[in-house]
KOLBA-289576 format. One record per residue (C-alpha): residue in three letters; x, y, z. Coordinates in nm, 2 decimals, always signed. Layout:
+------+--------+--------+--------+
! type !      x !      y !      z !
+------+--------+--------+--------+
!  ALA !      X !      Y !      Z !
...
+------+--------+--------+--------+
//
This chain:
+------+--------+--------+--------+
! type !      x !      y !      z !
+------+--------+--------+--------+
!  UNK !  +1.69 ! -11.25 !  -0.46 !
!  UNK !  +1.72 ! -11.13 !  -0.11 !
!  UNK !  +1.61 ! -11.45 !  +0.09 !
!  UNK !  +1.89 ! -11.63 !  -0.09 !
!  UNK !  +2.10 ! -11.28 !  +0.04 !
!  UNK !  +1.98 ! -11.35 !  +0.39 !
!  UNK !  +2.07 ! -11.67 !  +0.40 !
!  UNK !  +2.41 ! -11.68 !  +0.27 !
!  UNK !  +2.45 ! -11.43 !  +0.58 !
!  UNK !  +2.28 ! -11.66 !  +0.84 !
!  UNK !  +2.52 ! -11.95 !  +0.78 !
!  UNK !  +2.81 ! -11.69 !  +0.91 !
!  UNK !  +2.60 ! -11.48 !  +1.16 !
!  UNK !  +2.29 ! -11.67 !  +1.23 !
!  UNK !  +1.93 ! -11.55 !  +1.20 !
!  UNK !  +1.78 ! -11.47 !  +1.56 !
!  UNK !  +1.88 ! -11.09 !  +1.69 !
!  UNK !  +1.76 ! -10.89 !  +2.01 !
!  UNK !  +1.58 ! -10.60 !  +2.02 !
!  UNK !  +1.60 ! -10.31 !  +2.21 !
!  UNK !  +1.37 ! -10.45 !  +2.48 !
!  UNK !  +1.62 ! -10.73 !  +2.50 !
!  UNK !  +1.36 ! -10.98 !  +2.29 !
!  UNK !  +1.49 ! -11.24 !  +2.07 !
!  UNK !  +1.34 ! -11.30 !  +1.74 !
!  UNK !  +1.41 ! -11.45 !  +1.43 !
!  UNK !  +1.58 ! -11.21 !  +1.16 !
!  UNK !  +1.25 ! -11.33 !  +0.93 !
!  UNK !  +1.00 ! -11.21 !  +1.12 !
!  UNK !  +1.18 ! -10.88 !  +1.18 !
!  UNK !  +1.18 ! -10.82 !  +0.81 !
!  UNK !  +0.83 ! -10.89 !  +0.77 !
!  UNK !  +0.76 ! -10.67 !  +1.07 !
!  UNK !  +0.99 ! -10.34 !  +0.93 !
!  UNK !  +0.87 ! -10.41 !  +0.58 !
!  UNK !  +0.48 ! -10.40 !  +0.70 !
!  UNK !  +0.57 ! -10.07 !  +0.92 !
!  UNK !  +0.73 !  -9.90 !  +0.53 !
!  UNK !  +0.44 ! -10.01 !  +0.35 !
!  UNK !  +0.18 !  -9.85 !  +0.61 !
!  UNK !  +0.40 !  -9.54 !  +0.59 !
!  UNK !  +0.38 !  -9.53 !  +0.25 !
!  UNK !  +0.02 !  -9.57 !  +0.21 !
!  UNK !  -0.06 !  -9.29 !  +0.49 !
!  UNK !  +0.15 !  -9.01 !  +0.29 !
!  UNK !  -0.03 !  -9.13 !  -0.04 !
!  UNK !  -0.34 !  -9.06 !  +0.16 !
!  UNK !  -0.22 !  -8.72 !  +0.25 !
!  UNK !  -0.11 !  -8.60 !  -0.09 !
!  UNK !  -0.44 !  -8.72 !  -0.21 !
!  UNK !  -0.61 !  -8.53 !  +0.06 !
!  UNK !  -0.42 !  -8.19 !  -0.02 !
!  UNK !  -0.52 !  -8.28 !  -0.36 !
!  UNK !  -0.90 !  -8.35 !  -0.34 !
!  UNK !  -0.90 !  -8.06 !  -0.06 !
!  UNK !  -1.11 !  -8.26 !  +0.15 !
!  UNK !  -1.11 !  -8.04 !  +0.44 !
!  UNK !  -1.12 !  -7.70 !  +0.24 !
!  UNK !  -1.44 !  -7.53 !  +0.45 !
!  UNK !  -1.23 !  -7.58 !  +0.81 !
!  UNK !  -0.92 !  -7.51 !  +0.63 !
!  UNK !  -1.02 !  -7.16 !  +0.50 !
!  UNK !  -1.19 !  -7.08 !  +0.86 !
!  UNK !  -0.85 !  -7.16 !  +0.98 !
!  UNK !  -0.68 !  -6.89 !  +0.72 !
!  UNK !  -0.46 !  -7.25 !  +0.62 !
!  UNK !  -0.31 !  -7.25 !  +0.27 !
!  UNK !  -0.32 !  -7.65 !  +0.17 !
!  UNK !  +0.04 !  -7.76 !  +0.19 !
!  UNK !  +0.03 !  -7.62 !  +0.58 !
!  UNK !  -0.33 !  -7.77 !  +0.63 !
!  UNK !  -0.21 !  -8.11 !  +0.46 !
!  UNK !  +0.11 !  -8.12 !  +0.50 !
!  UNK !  +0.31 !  -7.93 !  +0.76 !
!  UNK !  +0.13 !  -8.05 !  +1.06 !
!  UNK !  +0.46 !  -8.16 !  +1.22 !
!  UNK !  +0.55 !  -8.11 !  +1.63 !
!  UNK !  +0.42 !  -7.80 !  +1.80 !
!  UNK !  +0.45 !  -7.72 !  +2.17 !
!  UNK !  +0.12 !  -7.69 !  +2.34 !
!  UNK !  +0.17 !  -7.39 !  +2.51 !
!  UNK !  -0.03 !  -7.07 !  +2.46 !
!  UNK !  +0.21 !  -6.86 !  +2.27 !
!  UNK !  +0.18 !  -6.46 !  +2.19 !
!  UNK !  +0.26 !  -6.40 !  +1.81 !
!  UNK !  +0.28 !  -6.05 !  +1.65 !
!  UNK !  +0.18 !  -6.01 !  +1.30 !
!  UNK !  +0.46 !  -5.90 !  +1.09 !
!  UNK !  +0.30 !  -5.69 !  +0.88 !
!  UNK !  -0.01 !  -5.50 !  +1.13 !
!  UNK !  +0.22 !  -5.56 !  +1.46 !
!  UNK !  -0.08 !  -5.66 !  +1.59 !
!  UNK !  -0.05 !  -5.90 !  +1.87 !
!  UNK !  -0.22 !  -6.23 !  +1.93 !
!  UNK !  -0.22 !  -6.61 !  +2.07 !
!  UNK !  -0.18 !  -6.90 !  +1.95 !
!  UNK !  -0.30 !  -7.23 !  +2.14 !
!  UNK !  +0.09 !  -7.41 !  +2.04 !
!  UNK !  +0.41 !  -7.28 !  +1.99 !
!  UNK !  +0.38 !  -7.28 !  +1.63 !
!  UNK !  +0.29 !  -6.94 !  +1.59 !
!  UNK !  +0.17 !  -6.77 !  +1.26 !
!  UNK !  +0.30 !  -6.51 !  +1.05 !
!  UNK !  +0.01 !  -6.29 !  +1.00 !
!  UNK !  -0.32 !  -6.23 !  +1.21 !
!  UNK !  -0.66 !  -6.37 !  +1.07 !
!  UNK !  -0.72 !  -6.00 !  +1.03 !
!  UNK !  -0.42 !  -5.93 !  +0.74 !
!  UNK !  -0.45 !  -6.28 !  +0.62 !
!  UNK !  -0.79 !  -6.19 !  +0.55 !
!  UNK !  -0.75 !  -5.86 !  +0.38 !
!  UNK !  -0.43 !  -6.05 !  +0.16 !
!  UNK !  -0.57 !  -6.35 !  +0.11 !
!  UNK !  -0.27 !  -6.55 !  +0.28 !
!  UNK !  -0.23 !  -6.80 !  +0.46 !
!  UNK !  -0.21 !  -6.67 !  +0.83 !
!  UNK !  +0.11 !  -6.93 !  +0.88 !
!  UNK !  +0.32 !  -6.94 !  +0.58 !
!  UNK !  +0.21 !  -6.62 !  +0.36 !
!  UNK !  +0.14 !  -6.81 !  +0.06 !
!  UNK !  -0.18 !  -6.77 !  -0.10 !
!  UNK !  -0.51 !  -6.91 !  -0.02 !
!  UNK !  -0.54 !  -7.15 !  -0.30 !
+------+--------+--------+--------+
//
């Protein structure tokens, strides 16, 4: 059991610790608050899978030339800088409103039917 864990540490160490902004709280409550924080992270990836599975956005995500698993599930940190890309396969150049910048142009990705980012298939 991991209260009975926790305390056979606090009679050694104690239970209140200090954060990073210098606040003291009890080791308890800091369990409670961490495990709440995991659980909510949890539950927002479930909702993304089932997203990417239900394709609940498919309409904006073909206007966008987005295969699903860049739609759903690479939408990580991008610069926002208007970037120029060239398409590796016309050489035709373009922009892109961040700095993650696309394989292909809309035009190719078209044609292909490929995602404009990655190169897989429009599924």
């Amino acid at each position: 059991m991991v209260f009975g864990r926790i305390q056979e540490v606090e009679s050694s160490v104690g239970t209140k610790m200090q954060n990073r902004g210098g606040m003291v709280k009890d080791i308890h409550e800091q369990i409670k608050l961490d495990t709440h924080w995991a659980k909510r992270y949890y539950e927002t990836q479930k909702k993304v899978l089932d997203d990417y599975e239900k394709d609940v956005n498919k309409e904006r995500r073909i206007r966008r030339r987005d295969c699903k698993t860049c739609h759903y599930l690479r939408n990580g940190v991008a610069g926002q800088a208007l970037t120029r890309f060239e398409c590796r396969l016309c050489k035709a150049s373009g922009t892109n409103p961040n700095t993650r910048v696309p394989k292909y142009c809309n035009k190719c990705s078209e044609k292909f039917d490929m995602c404009a980012k990655c190169g897989a298939e429009m599924d």
